[in-house]
Gaussian input, Z-matrix of N, CA and C with variables (Angstrom, degrees):
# hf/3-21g

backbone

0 1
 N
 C     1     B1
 C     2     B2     1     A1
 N     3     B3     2     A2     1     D1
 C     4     B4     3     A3     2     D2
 C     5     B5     4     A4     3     D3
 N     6     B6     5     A5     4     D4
 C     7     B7     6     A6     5     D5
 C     8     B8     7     A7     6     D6
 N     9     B9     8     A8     7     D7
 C    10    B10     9     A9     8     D8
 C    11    B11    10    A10     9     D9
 N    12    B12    11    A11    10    D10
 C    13    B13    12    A12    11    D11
 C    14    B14    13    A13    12    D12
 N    15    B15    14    A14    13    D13
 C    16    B16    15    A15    14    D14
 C    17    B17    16    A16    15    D15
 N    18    B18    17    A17    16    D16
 C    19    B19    18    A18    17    D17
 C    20    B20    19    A19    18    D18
 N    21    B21    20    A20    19    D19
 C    22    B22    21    A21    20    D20
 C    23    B23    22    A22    21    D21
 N    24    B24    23    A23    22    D22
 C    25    B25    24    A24    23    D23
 C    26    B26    25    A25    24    D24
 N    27    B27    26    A26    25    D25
 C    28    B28    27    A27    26    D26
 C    29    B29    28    A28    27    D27
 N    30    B30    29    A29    28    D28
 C    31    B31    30    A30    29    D29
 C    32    B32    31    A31    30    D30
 N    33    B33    32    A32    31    D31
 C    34    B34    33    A33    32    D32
 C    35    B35    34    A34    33    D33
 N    36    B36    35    A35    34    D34
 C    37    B37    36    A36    35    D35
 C    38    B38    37    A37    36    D36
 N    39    B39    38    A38    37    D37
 C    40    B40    39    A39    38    D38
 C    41    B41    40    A40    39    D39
 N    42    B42    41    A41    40    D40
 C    43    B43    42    A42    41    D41
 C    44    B44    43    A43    42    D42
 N    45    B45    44    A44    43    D43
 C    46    B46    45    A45    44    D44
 C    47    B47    46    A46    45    D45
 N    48    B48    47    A47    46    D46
 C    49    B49    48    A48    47    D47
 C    50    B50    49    A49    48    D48
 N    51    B51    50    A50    49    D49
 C    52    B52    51    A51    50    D50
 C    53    B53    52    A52    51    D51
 N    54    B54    53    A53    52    D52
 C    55    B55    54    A54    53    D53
 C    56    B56    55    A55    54    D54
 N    57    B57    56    A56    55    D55
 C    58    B58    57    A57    56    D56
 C    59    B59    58    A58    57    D57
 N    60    B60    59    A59    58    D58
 C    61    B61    60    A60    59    D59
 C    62    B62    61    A61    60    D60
 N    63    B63    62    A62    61    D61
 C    64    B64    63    A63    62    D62
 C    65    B65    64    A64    63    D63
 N    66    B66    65    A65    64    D64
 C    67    B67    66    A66    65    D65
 C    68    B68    67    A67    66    D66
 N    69    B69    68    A68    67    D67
 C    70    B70    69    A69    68    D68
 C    71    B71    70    A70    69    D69
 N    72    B72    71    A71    70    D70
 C    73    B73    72    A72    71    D71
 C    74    B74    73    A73    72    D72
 N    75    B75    74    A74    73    D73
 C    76    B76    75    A75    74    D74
 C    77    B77    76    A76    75    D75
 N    78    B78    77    A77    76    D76
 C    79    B79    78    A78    77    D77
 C    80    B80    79    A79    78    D78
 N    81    B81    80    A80    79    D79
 C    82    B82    81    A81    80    D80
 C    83    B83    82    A82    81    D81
 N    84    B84    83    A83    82    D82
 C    85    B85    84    A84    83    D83
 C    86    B86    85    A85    84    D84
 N    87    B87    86    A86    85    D85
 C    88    B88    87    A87    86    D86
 C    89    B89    88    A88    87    D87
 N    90    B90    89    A89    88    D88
 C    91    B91    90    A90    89    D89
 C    92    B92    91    A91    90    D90
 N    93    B93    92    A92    91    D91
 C    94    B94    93    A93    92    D92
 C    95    B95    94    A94    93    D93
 N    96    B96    95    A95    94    D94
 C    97    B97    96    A96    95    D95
 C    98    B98    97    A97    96    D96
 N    99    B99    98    A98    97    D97
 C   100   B100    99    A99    98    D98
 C   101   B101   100   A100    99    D99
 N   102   B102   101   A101   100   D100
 C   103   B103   102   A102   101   D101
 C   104   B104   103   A103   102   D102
 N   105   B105   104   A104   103   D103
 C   106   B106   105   A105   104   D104
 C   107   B107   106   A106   105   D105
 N   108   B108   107   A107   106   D106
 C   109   B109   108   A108   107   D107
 C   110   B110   109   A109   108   D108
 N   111   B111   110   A110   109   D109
 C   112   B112   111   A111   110   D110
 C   113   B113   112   A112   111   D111
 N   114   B114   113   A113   112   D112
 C   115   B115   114   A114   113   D113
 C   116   B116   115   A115   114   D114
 N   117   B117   116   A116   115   D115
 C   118   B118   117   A117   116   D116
 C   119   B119   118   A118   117   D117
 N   120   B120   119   A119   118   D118
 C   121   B121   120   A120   119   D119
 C   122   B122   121   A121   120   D120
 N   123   B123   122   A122   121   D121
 C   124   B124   123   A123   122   D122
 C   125   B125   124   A124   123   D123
 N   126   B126   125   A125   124   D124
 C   127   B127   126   A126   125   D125
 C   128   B128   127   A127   126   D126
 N   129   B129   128   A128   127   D127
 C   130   B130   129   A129   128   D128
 C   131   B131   130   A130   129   D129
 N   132   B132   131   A131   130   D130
 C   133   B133   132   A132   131   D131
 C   134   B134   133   A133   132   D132
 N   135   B135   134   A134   133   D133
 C   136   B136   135   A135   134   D134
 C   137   B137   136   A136   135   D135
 N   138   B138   137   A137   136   D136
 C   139   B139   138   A138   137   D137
 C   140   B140   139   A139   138   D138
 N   141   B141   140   A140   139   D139
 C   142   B142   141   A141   140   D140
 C   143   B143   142   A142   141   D141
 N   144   B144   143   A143   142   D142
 C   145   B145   144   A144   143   D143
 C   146   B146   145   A145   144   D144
 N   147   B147   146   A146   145   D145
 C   148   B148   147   A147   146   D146
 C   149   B149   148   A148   147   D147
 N   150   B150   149   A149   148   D148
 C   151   B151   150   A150   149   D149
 C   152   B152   151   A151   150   D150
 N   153   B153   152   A152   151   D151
 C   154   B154   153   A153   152   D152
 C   155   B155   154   A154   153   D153
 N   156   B156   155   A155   154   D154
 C   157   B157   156   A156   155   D155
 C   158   B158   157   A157   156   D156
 N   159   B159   158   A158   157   D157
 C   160   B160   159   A159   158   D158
 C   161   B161   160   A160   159   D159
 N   162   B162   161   A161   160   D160
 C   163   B163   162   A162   161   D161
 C   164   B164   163   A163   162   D162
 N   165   B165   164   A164   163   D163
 C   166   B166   165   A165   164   D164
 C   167   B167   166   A166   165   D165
 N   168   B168   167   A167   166   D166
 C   169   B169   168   A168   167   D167
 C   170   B170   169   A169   168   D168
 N   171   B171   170   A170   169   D169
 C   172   B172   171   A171   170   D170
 C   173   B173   172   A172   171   D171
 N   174   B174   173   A173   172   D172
 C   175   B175   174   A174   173   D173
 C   176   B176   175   A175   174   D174
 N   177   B177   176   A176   175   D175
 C   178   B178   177   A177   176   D176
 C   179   B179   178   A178   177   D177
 N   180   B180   179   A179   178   D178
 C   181   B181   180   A180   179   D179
 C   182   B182   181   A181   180   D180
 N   183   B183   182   A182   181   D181
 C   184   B184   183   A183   182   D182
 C   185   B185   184   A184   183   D183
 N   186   B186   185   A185   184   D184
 C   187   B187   186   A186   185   D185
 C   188   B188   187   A187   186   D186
 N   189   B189   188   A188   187   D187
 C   190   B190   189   A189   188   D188
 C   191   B191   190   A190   189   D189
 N   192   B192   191   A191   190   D190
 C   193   B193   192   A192   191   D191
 C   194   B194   193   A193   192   D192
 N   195   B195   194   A194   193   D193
 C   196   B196   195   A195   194   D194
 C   197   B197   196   A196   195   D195
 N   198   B198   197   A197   196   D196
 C   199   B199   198   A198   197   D197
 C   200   B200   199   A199   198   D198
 N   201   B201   200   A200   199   D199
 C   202   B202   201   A201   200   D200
 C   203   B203   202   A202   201   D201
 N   204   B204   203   A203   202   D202
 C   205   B205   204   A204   203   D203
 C   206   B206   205   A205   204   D204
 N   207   B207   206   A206   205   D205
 C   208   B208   207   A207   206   D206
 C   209   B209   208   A208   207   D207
 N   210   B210   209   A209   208   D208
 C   211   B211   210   A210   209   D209
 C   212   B212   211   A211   210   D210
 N   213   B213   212   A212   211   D211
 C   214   B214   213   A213   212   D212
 C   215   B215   214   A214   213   D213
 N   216   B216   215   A215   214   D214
 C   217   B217   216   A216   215   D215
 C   218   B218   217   A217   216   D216
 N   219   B219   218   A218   217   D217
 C   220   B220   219   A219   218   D218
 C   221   B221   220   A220   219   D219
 N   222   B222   221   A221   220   D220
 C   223   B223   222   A222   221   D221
 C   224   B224   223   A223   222   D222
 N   225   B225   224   A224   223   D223
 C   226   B226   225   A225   224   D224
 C   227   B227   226   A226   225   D225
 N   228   B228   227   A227   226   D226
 C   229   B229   228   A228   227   D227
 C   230   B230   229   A229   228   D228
 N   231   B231   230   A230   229   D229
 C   232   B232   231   A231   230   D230
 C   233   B233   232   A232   231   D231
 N   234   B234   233   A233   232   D232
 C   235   B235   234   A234   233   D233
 C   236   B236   235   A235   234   D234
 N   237   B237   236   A236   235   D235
 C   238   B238   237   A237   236   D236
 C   239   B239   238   A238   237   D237
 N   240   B240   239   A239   238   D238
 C   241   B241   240   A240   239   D239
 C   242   B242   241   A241   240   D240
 N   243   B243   242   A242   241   D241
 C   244   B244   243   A243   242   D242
 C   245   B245   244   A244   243   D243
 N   246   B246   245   A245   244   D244
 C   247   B247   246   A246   245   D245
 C   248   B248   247   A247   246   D246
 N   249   B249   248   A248   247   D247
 C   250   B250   249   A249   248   D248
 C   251   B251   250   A250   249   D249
 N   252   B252   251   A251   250   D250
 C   253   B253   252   A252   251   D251
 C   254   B254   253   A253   252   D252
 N   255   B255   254   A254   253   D253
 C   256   B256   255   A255   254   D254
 C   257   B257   256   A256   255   D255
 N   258   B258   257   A257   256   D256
 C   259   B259   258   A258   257   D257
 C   260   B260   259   A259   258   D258
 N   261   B261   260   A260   259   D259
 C   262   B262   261   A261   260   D260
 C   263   B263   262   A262   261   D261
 N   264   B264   263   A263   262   D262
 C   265   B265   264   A264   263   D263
 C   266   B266   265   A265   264   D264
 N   267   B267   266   A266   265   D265
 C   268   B268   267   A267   266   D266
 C   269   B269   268   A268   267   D267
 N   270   B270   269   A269   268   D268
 C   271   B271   270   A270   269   D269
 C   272   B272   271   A271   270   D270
 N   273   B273   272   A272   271   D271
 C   274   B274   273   A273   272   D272
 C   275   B275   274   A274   273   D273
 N   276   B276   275   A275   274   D274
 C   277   B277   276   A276   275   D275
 C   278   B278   277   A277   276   D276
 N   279   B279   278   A278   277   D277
 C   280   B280   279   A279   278   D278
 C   281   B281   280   A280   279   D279
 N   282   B282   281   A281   280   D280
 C   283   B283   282   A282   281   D281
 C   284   B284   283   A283   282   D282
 N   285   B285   284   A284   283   D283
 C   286   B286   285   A285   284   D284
 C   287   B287   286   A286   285   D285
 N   288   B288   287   A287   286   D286
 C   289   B289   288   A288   287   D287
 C   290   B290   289   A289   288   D288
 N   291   B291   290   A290   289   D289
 C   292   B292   291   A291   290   D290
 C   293   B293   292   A292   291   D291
 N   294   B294   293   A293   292   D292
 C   295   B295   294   A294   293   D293
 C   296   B296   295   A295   294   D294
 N   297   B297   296   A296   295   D295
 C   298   B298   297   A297   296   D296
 C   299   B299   298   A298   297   D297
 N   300   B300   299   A299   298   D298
 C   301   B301   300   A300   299   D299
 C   302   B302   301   A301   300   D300
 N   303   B303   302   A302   301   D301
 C   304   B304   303   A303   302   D302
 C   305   B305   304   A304   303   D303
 N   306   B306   305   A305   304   D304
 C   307   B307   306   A306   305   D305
 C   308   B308   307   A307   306   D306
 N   309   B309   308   A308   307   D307
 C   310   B310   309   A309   308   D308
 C   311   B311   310   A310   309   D309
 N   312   B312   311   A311   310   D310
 C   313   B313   312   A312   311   D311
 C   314   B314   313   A313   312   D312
 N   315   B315   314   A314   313   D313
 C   316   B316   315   A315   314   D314
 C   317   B317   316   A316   315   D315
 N   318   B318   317   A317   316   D316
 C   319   B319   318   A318   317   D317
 C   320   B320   319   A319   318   D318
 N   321   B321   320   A320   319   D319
 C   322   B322   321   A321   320   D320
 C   323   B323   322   A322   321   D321

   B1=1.4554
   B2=1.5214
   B3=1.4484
   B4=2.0178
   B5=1.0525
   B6=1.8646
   B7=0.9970
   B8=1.5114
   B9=1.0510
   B10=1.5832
   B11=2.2899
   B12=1.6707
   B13=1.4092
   B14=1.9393
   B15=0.9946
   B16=1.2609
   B17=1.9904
   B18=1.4035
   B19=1.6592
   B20=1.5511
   B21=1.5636
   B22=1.5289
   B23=1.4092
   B24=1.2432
   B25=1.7397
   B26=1.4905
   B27=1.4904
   B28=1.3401
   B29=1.2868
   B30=1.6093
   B31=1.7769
   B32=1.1332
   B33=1.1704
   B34=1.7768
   B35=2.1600
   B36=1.1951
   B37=1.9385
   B38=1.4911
   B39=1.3070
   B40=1.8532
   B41=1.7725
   B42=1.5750
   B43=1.2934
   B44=1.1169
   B45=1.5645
   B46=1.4560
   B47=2.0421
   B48=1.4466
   B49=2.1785
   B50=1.3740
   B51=1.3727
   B52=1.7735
   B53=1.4840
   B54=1.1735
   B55=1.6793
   B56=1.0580
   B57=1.3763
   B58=1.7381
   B59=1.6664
   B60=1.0498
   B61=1.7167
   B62=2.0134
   B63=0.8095
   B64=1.7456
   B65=1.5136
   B66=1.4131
   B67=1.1605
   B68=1.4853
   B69=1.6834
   B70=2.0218
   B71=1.9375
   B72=1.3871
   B73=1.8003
   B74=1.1212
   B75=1.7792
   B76=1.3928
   B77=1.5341
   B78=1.3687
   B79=1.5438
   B80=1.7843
   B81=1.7578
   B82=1.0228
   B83=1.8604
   B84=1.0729
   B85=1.7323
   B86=1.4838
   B87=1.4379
   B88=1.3922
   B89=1.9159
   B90=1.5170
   B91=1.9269
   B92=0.9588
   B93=1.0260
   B94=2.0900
   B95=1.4358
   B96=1.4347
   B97=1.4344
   B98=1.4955
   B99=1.4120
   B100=1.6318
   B101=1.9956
   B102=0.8813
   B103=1.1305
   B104=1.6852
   B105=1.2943
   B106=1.6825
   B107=1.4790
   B108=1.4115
   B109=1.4800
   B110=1.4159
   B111=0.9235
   B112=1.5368
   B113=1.7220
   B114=1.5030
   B115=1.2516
   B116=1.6820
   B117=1.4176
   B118=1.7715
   B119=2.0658
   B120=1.3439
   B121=1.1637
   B122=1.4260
   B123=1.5725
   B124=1.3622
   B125=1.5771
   B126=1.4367
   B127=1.4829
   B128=1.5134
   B129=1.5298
   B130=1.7113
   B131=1.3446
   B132=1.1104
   B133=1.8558
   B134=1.1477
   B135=1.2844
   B136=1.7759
   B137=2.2131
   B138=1.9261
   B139=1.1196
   B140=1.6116
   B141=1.4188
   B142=1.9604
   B143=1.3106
   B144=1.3943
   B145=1.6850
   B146=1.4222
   B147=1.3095
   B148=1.9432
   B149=1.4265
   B150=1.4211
   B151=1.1400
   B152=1.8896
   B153=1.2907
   B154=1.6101
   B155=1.1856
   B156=1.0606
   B157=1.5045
   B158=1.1376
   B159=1.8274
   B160=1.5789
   B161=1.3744
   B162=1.5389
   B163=1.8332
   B164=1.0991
   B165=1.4224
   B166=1.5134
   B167=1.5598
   B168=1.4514
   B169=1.2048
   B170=1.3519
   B171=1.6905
   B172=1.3493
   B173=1.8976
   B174=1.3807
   B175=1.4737
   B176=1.9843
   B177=1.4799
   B178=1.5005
   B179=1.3466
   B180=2.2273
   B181=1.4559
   B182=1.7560
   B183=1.1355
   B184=1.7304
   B185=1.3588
   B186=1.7082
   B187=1.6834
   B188=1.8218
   B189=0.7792
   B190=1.1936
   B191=1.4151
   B192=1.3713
   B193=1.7880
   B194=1.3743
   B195=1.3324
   B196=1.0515
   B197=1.6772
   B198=1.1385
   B199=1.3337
   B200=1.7255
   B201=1.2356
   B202=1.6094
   B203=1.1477
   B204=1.7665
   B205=1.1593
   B206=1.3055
   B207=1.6770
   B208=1.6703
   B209=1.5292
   B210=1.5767
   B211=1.4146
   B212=2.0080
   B213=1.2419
   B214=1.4731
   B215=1.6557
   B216=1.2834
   B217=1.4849
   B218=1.3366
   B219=1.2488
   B220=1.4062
   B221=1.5339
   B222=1.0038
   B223=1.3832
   B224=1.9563
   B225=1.3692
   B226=1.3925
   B227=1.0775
   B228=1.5467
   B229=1.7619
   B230=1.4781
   B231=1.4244
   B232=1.1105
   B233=2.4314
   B234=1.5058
   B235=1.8567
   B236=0.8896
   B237=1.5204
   B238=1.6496
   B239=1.3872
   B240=1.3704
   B241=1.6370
   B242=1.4467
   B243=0.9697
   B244=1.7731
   B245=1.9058
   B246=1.4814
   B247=1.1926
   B248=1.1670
   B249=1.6353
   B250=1.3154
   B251=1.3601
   B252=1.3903
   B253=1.1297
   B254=2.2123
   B255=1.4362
   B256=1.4190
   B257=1.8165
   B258=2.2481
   B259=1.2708
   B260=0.9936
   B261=1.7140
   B262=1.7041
   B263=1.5351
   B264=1.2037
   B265=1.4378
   B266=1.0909
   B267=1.4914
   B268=1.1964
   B269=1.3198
   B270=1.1328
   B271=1.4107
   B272=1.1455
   B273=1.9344
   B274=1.6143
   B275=1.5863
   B276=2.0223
   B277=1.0930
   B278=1.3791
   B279=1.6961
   B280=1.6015
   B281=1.4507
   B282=1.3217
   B283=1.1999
   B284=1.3775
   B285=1.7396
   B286=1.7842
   B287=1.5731
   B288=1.4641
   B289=1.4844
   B290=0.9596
   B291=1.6143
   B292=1.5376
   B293=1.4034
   B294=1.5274
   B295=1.2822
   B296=1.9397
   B297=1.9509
   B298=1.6868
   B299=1.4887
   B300=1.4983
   B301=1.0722
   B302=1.6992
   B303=1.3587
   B304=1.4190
   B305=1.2274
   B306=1.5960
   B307=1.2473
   B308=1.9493
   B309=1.2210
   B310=0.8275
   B311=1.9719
   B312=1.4788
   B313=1.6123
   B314=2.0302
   B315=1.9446
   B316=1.6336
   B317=1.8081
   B318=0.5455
   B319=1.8008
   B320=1.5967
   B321=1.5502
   B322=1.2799
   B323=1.9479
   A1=109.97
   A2=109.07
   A3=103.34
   A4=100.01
   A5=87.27
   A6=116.13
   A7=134.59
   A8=109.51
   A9=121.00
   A10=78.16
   A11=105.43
   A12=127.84
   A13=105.63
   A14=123.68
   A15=112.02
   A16=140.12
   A17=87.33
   A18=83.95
   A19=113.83
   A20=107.11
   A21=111.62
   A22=102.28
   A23=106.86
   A24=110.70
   A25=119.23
   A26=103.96
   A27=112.06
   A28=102.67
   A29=96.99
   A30=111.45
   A31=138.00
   A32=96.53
   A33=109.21
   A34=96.38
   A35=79.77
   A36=92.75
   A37=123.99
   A38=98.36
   A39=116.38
   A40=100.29
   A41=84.67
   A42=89.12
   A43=117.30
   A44=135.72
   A45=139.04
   A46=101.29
   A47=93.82
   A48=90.16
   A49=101.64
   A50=116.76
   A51=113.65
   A52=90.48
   A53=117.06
   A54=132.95
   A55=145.87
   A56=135.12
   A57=117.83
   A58=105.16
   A59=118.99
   A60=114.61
   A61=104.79
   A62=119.43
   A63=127.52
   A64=82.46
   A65=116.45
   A66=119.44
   A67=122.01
   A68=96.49
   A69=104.59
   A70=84.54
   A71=92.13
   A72=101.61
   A73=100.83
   A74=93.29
   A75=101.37
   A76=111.25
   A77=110.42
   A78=102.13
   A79=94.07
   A80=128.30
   A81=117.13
   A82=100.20
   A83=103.63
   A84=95.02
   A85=94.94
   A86=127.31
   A87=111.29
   A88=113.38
   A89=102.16
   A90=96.27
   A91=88.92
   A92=93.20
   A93=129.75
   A94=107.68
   A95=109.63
   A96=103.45
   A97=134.19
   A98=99.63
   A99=122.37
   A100=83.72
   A101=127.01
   A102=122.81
   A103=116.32
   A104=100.91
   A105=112.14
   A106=108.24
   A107=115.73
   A108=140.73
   A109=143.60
   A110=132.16
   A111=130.68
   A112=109.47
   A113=98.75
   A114=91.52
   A115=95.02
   A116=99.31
   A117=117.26
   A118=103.78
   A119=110.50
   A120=124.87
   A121=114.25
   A122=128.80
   A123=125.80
   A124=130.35
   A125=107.34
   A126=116.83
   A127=96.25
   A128=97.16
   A129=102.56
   A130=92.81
   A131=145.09
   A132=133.51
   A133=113.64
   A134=93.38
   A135=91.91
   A136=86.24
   A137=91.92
   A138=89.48
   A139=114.09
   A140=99.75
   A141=104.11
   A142=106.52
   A143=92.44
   A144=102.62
   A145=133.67
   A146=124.61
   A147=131.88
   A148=105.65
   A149=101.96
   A150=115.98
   A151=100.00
   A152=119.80
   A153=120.53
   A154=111.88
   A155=135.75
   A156=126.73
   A157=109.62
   A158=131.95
   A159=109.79
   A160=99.82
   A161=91.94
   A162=96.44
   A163=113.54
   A164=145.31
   A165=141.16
   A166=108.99
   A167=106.60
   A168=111.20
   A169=102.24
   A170=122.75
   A171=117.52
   A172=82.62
   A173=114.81
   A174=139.84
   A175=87.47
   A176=95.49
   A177=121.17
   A178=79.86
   A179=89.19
   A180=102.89
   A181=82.93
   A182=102.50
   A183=127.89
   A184=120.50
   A185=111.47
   A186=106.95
   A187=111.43
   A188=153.03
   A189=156.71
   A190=139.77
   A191=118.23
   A192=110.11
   A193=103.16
   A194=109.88
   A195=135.17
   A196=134.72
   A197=128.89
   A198=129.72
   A199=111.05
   A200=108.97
   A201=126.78
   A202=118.59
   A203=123.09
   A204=123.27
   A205=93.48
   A206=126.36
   A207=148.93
   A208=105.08
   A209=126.53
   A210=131.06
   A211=116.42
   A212=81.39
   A213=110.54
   A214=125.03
   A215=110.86
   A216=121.03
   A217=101.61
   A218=134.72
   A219=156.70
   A220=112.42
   A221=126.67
   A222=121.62
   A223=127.03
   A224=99.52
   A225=92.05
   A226=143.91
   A227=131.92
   A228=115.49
   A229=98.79
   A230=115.99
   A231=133.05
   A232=117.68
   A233=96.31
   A234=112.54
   A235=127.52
   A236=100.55
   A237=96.15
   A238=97.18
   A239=133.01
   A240=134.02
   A241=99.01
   A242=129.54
   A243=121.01
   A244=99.67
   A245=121.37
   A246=112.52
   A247=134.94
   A248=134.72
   A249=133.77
   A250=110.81
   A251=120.83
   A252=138.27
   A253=94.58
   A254=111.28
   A255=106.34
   A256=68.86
   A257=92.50
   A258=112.49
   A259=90.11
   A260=112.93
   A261=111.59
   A262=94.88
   A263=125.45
   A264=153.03
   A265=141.23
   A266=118.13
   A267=145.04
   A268=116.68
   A269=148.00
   A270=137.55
   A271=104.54
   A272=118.75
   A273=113.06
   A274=120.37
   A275=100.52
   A276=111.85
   A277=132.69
   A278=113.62
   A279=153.23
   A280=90.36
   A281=164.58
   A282=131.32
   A283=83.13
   A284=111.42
   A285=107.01
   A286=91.93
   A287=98.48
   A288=131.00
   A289=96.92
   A290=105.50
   A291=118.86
   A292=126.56
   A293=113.55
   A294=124.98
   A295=106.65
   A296=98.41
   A297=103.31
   A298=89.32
   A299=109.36
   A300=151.26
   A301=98.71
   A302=109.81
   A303=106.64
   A304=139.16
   A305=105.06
   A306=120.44
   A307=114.89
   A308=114.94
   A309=137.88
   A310=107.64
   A311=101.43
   A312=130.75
   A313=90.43
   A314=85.75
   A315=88.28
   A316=121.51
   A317=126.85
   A318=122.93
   A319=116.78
   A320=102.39
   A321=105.39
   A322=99.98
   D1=131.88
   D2=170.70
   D3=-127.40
   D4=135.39
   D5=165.43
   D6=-91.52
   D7=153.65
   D8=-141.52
   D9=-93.61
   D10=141.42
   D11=175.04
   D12=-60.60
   D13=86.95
   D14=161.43
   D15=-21.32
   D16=-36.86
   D17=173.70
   D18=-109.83
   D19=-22.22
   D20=-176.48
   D21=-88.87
   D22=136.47
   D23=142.37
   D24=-154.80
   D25=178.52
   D26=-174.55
   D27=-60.94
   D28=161.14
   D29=-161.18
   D30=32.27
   D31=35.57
   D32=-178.95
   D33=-107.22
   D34=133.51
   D35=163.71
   D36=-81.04
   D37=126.27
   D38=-165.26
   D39=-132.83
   D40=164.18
   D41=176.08
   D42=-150.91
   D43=112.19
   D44=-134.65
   D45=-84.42
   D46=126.50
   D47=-169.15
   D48=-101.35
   D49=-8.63
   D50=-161.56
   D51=-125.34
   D52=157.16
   D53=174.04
   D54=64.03
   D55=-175.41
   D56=-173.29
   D57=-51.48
   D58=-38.82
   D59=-170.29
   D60=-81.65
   D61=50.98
   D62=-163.86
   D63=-72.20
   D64=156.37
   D65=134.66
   D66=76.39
   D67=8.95
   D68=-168.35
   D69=-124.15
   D70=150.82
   D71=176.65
   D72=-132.80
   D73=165.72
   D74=-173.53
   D75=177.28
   D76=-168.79
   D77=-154.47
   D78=-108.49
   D79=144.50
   D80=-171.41
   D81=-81.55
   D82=156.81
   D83=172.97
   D84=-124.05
   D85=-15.12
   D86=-168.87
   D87=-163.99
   D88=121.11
   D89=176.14
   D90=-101.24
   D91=157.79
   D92=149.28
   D93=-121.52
   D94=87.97
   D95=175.00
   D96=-56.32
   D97=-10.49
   D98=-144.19
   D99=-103.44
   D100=-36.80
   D101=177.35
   D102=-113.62
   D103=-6.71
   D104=161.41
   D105=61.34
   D106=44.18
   D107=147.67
   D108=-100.59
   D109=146.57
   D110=-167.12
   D111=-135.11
   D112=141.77
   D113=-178.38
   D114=-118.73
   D115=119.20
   D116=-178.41
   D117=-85.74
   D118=140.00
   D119=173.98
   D120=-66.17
   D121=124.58
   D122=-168.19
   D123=76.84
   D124=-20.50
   D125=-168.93
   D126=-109.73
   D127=151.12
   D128=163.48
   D129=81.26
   D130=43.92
   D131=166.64
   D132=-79.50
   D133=125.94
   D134=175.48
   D135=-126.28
   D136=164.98
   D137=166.76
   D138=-117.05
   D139=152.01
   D140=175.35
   D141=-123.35
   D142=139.52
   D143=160.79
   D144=-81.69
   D145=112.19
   D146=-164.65
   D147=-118.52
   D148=131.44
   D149=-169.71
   D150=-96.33
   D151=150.52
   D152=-177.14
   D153=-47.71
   D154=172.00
   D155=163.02
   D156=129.27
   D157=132.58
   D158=157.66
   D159=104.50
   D160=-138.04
   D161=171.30
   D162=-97.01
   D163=9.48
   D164=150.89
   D165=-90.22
   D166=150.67
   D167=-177.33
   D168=-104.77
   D169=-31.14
   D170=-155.89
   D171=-135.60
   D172=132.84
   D173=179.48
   D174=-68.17
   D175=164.57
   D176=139.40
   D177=154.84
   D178=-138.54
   D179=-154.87
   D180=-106.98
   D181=133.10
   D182=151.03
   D183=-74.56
   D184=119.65
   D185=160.81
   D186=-76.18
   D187=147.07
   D188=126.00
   D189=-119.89
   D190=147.26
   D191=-176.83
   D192=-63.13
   D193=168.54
   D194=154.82
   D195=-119.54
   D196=141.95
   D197=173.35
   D198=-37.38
   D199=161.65
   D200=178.87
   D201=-167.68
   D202=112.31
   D203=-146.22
   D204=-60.00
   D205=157.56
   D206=153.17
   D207=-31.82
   D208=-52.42
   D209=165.11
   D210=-12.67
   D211=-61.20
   D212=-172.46
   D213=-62.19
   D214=-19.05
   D215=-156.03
   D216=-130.85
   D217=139.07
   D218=-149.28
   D219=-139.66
   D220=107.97
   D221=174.09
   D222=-62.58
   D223=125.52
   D224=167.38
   D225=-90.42
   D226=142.87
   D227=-162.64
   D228=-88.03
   D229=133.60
   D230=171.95
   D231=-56.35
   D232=-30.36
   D233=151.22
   D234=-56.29
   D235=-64.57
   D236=-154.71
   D237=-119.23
   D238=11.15
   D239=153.84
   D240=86.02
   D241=14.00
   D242=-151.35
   D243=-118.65
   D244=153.99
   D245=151.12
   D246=-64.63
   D247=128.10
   D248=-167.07
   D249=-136.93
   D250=165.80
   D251=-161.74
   D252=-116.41
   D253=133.22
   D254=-148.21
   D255=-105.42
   D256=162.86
   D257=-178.12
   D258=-144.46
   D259=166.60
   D260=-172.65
   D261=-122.17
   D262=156.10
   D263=156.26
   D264=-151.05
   D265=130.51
   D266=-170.11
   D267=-59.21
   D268=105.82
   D269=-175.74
   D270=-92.44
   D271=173.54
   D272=-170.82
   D273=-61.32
   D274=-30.87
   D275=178.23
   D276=-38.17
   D277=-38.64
   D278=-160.52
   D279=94.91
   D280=71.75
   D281=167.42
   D282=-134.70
   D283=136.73
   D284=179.42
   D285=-81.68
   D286=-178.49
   D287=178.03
   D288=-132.22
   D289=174.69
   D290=143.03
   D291=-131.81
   D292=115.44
   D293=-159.64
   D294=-107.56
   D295=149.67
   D296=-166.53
   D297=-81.82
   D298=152.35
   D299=-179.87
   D300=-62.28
   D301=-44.66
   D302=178.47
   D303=-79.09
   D304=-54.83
   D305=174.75
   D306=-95.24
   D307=-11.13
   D308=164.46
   D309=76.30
   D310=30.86
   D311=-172.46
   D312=-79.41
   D313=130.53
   D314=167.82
   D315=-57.95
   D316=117.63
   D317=167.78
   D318=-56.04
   D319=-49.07
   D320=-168.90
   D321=-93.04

């Protein structure tokens, strides 16, 4: 069974703090909770070589993202624009959220 990352998710804005990609943001397109990676939009390019066939019509070299462990990536508050550290809360409903560390603005 996988389980889904508690603070990360898709289409949420991050901003990578550790490694060659420091300091670049972007939109998540994809978790793997199970291996606790994320693949961020624009960041992490690597290139591959594809041969024709299949669902390509025409071979060469492919740019594509790559994964970047969850470690690495920081959520951004959609308020106050800033990197934050995520908190959870209970609303009256029971249904959690996830609220910024700073401004203390729902995320979800």
């Amino acid at each position: 069974m996988q389980r889904k990352h508690p603070l990360i998710k898709k289409n949420d804005k991050v901003i990578v703090i550790s490694g060659k990609e420091k300091g670049k943001i972007g939109t998540i397109l994809k978790v793997d909770s199970e291996k606790q990676r994320a693949v961020v939009e624009k960041v992490n390019m690597v290139k591959r070589h594809a041969r024709p066939g299949g669902k390509r019509a025409q071979g060469g070299i492919i740019e594509k993202e790559a994964p970047l462990h969850i470690s690495n990536l920081m959520l951004v508050c959609g308020k106050c624009a800033e990197p934050t550290r995520v908190g959870k809360r209970i609303l009256e409903d029971g249904s959690k959220v996830r609220v910024c560390k700073k401004c203390s603005e729902l995320l979800d």
